[in-house]
N, C-alpha and C positions, 0 to 999 in steps of 0.2 A: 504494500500500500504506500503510497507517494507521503509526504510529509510537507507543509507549509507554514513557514513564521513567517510572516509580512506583517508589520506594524504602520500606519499611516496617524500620524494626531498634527495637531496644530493646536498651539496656546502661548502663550507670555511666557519666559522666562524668571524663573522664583530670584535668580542670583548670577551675576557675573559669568561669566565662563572661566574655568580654569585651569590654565593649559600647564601642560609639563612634559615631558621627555621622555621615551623609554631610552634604557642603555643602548640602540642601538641606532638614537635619535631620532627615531618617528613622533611627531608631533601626536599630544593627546590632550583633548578637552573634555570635561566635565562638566553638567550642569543638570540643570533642575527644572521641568516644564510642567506648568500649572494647566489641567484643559478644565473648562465648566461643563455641566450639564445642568439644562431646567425644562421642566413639566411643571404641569398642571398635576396636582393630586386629586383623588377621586372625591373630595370633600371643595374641591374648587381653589385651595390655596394653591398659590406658584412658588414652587420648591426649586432651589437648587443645589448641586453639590459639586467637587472641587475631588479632582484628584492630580497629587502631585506623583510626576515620574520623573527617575533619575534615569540620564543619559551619557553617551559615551561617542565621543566621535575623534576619527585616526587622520593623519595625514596631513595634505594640502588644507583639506576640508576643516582640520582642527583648528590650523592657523587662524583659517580665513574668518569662522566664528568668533575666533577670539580677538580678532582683528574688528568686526563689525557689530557682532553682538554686544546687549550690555541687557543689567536687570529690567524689565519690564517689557522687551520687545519679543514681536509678536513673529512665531515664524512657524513652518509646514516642514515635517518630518516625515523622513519613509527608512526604516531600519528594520531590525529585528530584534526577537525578544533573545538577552542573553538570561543564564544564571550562574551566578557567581557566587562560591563558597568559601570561607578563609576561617582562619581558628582567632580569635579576640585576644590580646593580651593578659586575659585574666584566663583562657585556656580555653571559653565555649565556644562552641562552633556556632558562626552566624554564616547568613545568606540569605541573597538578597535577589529581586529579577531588576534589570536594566533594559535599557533601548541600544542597542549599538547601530550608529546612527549611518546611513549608506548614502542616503540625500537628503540636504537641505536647501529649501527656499527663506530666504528674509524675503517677509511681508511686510507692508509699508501700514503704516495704522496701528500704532501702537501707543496711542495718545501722547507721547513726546513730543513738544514740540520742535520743529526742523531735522525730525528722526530719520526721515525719509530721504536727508541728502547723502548720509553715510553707505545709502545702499551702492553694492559693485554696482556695474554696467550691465551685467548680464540678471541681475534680479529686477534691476528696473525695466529690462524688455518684458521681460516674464511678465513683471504686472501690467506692461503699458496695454500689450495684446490682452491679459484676461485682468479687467475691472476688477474693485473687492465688491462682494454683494453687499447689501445692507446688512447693520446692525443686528438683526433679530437674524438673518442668516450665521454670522461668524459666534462658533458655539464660548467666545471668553468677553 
């Protein structure tokens, strides 16, 4: 039987990006992305809820994050889910699931103001050709 992780989200970012080095110099960043969800509940109140997920992305692509990203901006992910297990300094086993991140777009609309001039060249074509929908479309 075939097997697929494909992850697609899109949210803010909870915190800075934070890049570092493996021994072997490949560029590596780190961060933290907030998506919403909201309904209606069956009593007519409008509910939402908030999940954060941690990320992980390698390379050129790390750099360039950490080059453009910053907390609160708004961007579209497509990775897969890893999981990762390591023993705690006090000796217990933790583990955790992440995103390891394959492509990113930077979205422009991220209520900063003048956010949107930091974008590359090639995120700003991406948006010029596809608009952002309105407000009640974008799920943060």
């Amino acid at each position: 039987m075939a097997n697929y992780n494909k992850i697609l989200l899109m949210g803010n970012l909870t915190r800075d990006p934070q890049l570092s080095y493996t021994p072997n110099q490949t560029a590596v960043v780190d961060f933290g992305l907030a998506t919403n969800r909201r309904w209606t509940a069956q009593d007519g109140s409008q509910r939402e809820e908030t999940c954060f997920v941690d990320c992980r992305a390698f390379g050129r692509q790390a750099e360039n994050m950490n080059k453009y990203l910053s907390k609160g901006r708004l961007v579209f992910i497509e990775g897969r889910l890893t999981f990762d297990t390591w023993t705690a300094q006090d000796g217990t086993k933790r583990s955790r699931h992440r995103v390891t991140v394959e492509n990113c777009q930077f979205m422009p609309g991220s209520g900063a103001p003048g956010s949107d001039q930091q974008l590359p060249q090639n995120s700003r074509a991406d948006y010029d050709s596809n608009p952002p929908r309105s407000d009640d479309d974008i799920p943060f």
